[in-house]
Backbone as a ProteinNet text record, in pm:
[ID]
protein_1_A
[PRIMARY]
XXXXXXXXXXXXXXXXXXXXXXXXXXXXXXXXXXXXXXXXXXXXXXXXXXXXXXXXXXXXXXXXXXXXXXXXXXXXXXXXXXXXXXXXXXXXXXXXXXXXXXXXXXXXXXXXXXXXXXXXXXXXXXXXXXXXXXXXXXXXXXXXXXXXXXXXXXXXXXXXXXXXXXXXXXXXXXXXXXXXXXXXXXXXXXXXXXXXXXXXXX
[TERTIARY]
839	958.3	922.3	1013.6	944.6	1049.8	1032.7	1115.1	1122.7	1216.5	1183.7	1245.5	1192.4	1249.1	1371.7	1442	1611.1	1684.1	1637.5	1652	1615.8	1479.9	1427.8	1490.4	1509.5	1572.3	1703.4	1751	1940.8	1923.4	1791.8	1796.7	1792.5	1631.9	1650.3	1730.8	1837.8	1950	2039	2053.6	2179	2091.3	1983	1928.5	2017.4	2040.7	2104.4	2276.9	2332.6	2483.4	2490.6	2638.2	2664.6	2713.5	2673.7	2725.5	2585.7	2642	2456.8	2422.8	2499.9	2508.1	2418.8	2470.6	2406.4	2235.3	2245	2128	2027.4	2061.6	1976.5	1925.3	2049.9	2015.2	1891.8	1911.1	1837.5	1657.6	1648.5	1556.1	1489.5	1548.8	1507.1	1481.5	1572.6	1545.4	1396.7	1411.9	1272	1162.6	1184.9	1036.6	1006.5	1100.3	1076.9	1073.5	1052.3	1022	872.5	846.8	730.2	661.5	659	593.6	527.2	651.6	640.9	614.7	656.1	594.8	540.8	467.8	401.7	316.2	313.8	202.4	245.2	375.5	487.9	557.1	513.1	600.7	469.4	564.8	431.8	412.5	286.6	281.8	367	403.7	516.1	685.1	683.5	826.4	831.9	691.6	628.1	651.7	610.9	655.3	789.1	875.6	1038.1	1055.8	1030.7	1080.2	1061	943.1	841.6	935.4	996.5	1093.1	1174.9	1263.5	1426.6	1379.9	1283.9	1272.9	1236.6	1176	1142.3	1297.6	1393.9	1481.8	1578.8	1527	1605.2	1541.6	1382.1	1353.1	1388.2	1534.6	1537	1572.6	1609.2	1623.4	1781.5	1846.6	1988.1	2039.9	1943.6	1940	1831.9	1814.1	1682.9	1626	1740	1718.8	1712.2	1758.6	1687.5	1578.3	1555.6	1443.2	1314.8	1326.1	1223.1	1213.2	1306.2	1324.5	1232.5	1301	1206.2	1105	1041.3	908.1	819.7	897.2	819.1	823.4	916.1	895.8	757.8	715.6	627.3	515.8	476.3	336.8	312.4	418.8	411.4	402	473.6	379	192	170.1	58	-25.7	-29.4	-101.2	-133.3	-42.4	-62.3	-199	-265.7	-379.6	-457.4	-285.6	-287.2	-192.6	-168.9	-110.5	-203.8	-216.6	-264	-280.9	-369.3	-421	-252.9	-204.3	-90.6	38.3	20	134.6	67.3	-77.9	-116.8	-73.6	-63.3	-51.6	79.6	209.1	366.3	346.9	292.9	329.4	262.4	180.4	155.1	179.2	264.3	355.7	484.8	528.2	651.7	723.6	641.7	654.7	604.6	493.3	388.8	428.3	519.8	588.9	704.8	777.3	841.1	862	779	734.3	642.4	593.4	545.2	650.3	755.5	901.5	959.3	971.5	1060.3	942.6	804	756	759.2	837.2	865.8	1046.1	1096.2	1181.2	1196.2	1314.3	1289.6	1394.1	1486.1	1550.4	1470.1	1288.5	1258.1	1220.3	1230.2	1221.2	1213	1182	1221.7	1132.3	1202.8	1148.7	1134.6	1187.9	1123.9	972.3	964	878	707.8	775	693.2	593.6	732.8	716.6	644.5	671.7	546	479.8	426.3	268.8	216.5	266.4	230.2	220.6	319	288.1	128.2	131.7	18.1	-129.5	-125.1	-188.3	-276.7	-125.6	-153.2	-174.4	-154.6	-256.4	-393.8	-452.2	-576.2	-648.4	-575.6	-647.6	-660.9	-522.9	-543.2	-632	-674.7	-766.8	-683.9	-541.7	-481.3	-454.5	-529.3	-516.2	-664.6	-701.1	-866	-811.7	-873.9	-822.2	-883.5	-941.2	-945.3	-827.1	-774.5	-649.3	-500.9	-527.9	-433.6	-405.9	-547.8	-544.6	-494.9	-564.7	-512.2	-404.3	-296.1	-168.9	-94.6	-124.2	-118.6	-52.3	-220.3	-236.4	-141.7	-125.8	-81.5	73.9	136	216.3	264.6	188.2	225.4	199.2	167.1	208.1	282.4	318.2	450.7	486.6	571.5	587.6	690.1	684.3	791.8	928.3	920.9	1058.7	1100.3	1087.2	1165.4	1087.4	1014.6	1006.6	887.4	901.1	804.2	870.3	763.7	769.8	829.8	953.6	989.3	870.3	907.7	818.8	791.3	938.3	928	848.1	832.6	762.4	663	590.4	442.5	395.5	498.3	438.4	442.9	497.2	519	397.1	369.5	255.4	104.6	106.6	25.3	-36.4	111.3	71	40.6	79	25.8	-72.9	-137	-299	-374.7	-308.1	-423.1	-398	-301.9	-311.5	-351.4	-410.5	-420.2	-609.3	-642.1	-784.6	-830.7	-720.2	-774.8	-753.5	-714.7	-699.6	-861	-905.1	-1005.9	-1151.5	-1115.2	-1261.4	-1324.1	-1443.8	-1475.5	-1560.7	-1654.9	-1711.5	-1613.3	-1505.3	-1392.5	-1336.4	-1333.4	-1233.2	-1368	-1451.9	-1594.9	-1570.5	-1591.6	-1566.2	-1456	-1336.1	-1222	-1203.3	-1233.8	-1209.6	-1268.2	-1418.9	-1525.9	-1454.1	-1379.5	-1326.7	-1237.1	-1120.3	-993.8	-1041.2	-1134.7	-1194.9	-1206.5	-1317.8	-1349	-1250.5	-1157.8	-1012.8	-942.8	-961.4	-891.9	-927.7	-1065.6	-1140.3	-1122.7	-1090	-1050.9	-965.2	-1010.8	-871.7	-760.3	-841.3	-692.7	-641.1	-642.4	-528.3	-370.2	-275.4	-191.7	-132.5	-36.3	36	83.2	141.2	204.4	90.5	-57.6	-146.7	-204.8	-240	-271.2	-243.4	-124.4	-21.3	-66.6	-54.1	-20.1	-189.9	-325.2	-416.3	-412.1	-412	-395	-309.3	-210.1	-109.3	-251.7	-304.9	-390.6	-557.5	-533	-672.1	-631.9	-547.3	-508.6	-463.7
1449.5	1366.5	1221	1120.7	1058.7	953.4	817.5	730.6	571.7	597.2	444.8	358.4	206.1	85.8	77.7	86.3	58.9	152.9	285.6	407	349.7	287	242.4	122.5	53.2	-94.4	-69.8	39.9	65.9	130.8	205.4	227.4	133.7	58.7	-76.8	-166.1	-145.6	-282.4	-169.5	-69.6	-38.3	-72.3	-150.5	-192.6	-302.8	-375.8	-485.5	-469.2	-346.3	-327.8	-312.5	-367.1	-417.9	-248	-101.4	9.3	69.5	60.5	111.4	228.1	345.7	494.1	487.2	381.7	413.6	325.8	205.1	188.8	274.1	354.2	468.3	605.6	634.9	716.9	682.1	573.9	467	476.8	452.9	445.8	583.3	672.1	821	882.1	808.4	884.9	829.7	684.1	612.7	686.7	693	761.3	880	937.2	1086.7	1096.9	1008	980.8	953.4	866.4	741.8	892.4	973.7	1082.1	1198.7	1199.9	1333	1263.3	1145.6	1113	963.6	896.3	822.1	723.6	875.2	838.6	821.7	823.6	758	605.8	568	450.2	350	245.1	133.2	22.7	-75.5	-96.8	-197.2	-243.1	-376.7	-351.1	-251	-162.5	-136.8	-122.5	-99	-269.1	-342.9	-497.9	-558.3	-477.9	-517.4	-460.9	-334.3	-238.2	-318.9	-433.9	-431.4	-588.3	-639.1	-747.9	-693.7	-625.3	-575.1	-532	-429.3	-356.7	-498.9	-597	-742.5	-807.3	-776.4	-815.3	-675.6	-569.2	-487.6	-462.8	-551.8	-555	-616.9	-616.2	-690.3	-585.4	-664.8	-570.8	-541	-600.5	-569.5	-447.6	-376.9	-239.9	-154.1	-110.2	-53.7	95.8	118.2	278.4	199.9	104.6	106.6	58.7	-27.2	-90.7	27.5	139	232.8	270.9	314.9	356.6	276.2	150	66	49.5	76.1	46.6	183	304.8	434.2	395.8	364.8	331.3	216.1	114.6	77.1	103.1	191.9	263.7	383.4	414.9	515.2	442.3	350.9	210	191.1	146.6	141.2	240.2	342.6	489.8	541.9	491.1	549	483.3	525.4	479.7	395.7	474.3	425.4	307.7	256.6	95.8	-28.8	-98.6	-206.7	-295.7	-399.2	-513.3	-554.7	-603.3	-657.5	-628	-499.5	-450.1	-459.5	-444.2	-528	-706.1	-730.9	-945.9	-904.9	-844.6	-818.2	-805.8	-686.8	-660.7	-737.4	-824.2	-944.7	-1085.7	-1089.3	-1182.4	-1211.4	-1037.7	-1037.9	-958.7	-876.4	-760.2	-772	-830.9	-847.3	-1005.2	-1109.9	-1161.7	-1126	-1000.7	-964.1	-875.2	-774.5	-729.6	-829.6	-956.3	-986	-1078.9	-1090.5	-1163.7	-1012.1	-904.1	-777.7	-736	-744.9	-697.4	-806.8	-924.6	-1044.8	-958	-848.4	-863.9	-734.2	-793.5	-716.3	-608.6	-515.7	-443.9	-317.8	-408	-289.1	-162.1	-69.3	71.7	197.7	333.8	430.6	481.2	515.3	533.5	412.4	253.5	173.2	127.9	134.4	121.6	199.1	297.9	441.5	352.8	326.7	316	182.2	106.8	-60.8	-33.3	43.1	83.2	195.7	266.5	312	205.3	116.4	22	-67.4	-119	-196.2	-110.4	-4.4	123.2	194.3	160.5	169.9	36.2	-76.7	-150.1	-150.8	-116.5	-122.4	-19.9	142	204.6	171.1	106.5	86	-46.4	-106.1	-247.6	-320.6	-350.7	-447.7	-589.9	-567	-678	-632.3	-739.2	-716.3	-688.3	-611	-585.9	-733.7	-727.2	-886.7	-979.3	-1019.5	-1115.6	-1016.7	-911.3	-834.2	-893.8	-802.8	-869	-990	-1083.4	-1225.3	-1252.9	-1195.3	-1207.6	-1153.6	-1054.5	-978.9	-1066.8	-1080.1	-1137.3	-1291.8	-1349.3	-1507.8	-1480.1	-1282.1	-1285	-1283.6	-1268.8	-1252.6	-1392.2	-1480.6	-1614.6	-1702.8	-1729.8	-1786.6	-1924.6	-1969.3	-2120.2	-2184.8	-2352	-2468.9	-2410.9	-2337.4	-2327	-2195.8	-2074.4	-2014.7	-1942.3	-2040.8	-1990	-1908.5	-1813.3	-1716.8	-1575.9	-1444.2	-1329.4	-1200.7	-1176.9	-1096.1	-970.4	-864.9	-807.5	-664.7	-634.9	-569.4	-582.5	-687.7	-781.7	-723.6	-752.1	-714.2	-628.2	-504.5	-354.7	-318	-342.1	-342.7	-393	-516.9	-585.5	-496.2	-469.1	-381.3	-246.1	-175.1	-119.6	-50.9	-156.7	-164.9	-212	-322.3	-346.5	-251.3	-96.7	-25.7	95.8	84.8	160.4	119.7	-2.6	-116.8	-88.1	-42.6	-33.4	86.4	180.8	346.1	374.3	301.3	307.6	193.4	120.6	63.8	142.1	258.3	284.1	255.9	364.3	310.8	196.7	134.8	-10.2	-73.8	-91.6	-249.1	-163.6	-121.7	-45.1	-118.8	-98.2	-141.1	-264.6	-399.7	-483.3	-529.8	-516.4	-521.2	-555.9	-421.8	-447.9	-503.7	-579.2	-669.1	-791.3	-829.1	-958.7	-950.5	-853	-858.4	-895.2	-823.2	-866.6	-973.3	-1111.5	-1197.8	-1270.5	-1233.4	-1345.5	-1331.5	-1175.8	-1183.1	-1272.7	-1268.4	-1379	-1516.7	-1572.9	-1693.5	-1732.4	-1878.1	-1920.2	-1964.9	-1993.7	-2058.3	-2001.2	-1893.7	-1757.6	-1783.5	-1749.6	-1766	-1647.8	-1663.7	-1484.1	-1421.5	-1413.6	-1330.4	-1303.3	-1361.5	-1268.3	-1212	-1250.3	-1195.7	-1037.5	-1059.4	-903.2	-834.6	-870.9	-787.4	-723.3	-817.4	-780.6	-641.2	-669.8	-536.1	-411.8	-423.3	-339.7	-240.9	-330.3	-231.3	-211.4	-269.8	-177.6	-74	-89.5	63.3	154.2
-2481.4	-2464.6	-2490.5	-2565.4	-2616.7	-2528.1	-2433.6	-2394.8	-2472.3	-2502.1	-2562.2	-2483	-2527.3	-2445.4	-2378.7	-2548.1	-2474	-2351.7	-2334.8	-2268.2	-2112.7	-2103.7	-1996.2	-1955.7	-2030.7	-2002	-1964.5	-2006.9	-1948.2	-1802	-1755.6	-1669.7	-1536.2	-1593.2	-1524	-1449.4	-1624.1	-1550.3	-1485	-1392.6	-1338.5	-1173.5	-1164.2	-1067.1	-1025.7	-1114.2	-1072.9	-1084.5	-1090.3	-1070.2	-872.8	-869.3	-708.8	-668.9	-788.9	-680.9	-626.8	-489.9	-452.2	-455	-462.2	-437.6	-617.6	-725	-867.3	-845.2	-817.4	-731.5	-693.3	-583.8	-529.8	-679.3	-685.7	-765.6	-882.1	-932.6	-1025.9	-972.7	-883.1	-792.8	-788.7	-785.8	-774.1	-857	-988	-1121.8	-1202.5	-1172.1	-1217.9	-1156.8	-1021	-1003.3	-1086.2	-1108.8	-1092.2	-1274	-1346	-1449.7	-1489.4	-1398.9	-1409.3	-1378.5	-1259.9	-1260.5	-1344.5	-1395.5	-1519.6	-1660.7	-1705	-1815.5	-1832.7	-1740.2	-1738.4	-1831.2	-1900.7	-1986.4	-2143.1	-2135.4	-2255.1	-2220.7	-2124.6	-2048.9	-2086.9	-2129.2	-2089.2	-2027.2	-1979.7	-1878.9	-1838.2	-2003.3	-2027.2	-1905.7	-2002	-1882.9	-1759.9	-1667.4	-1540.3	-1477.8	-1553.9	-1503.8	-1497.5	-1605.8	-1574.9	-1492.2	-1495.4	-1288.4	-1219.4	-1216.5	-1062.2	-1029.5	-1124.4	-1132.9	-1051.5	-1117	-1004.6	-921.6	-832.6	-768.6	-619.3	-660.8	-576.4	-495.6	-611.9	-547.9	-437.6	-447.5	-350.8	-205	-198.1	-94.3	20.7	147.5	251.1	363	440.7	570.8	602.6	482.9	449.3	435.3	351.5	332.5	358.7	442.2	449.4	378.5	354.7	283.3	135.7	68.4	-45.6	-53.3	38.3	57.1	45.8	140.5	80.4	-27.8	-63.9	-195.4	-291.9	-335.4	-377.9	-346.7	-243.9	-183.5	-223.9	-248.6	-278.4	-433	-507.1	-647.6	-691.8	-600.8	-613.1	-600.2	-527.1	-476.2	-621.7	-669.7	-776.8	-901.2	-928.9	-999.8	-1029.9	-859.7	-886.2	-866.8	-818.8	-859.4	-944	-1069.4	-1211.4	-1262.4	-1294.9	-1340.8	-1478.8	-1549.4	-1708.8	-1670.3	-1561.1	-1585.8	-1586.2	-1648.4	-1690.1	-1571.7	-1578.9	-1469.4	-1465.7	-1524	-1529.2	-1419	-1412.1	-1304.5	-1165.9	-1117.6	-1020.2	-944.9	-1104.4	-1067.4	-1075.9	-1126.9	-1120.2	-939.1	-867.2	-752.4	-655.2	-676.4	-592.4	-619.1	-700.8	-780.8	-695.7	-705.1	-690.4	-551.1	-600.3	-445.6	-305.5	-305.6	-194.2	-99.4	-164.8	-117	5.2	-93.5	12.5	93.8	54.9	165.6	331.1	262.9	381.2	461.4	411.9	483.8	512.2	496.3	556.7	665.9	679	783.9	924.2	889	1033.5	1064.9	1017	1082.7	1225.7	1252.2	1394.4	1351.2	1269.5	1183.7	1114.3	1113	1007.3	1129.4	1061.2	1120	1015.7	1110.1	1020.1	892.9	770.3	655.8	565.3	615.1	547	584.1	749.8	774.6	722.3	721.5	658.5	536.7	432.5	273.2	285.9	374.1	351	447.6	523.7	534.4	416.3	389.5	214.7	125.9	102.5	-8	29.1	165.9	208.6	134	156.9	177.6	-14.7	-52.8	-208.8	-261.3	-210.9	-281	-294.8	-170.3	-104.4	-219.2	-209.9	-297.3	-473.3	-553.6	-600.3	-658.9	-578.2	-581.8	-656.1	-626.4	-673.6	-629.7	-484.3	-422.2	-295.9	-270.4	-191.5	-43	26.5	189	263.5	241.7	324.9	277.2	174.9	154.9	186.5	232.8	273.6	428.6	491.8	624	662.4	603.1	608.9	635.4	521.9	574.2	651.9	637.4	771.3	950.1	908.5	1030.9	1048.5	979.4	973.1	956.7	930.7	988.1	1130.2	1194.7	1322.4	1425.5	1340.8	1409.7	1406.2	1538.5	1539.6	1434.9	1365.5	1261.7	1373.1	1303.7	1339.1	1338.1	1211.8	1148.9	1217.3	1248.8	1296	1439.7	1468.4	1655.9	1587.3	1753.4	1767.7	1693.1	1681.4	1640.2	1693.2	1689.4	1780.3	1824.1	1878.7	1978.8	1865.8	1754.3	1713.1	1615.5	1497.6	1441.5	1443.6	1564.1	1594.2	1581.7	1664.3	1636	1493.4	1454.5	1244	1235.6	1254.3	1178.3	1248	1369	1381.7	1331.4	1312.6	1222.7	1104.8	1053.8	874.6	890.6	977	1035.5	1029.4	1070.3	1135.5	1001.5	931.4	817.1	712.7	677.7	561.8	617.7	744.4	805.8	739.4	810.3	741.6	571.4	556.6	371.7	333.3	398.6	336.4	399.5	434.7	507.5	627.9	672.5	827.4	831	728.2	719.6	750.5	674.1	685.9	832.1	844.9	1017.8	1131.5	1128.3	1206.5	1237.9	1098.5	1087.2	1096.9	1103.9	1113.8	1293.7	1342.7	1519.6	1596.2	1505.6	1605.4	1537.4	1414.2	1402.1	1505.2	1514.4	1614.5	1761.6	1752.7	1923.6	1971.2	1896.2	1885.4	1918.6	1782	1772	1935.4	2002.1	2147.2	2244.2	2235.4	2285.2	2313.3	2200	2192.6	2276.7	2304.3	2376.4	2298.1	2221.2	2074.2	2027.3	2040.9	2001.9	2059.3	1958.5	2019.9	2088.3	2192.2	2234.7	2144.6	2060	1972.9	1889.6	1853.1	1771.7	1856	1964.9	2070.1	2102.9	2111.3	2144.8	2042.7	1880.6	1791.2	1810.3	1836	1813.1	1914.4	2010.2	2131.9	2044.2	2038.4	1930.2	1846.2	1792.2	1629.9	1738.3	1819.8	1888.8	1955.9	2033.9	2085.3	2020.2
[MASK]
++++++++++++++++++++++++++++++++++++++++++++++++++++++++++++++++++++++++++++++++++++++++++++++++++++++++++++++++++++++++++++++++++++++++++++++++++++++++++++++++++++++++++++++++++++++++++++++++++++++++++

């Protein structure tokens, strides 16, 4: 089966039509494409997906939000995609996923799909687990601008912490819970990393 551009690109754009029931479907059909013929798609076309698919990530919708979020992990799994769709999903995607894991809304099967996405970066080495962590973590502290982290917040950020751990192995898991410790330690810790740290040790 042979896909060409324009075929893919019409699919694309019904990403950005306001009916969401065609939306979803869109979403379901891409994967289930990218699956079975992958290896006719190229990686150029994998970067226009990884465009629209950035903008269906909020906590507005949360069922597409997985959706999109399972379309991305199947993105980067493919093996015949290029460096390129790596820098697309930390460009574009990895932004927002780290503004949908501060909210207090996420739940469920989105939650599921961005600890998978966290999860499939890691394996695919598209992004290093330490600059994962990082943010991670610097989500769960409180800013000027919008206060502190709700409670739900945390347990989210926890744990994609502790699944972003078991996707990098028991070295980075080792190292991982003698940094968290430390950081408990501190007095300069604030409560809300505080909490979240307790959260991914237990």
């Amino acid at each position: 089966m042979c896909l060409g551009a324009c075929l893919l690109q019409s699919w694309t754009a019904f990403l950005r039509k306001a009916n969401r029931a065609l939306r979803q479907a869109t979403l379901g059909t891409l994967n289930s494409l990218i699956v079975a013929y992958g290896d006719k798609i190229g990686s150029s076309a994998y970067e226009v997906i990884i465009v629209e698919l950035s903008s269906l990530i909020s906590d507005s919708d949360l069922h597409m939000t997985a959706l999109a979020l399972e379309l991305c992990c199947t993105l980067m799994a493919d093996k015949r995609a290029s460096p390129n769709v790596g820098l697309a999903v930390r460009n574009k995607v990895l932004p927002q996923a780290l503004t949908l894991i501060k909210s207090s809304l996420l739940q469920g099967q989105a939650l599921m799909a961005l600890q998978n996405f966290f999860a499939t970066l890691v394996y695919s080495a598209n992004t290093s687990f330490d600059a994962l962590l990082d943010s991670l973590l610097s989500s769960a502290k409180p800013s000027p601008q919008s206060g502190g982290v709700a409670k739900q917040a945390l347990c989210s950020i926890a744990q994609c912490v502790a699944v972003l751990c078991l996707a990098a192995g028991d070295q980075k898991c080792s190292t991982t819970v003698k940094m968290l410790t430390d950081i408990l330690r501190d007095d300069s810790s604030s409560n809300s990393v505080r909490f979240s740290l307790m959260l991914v040790l237990c």
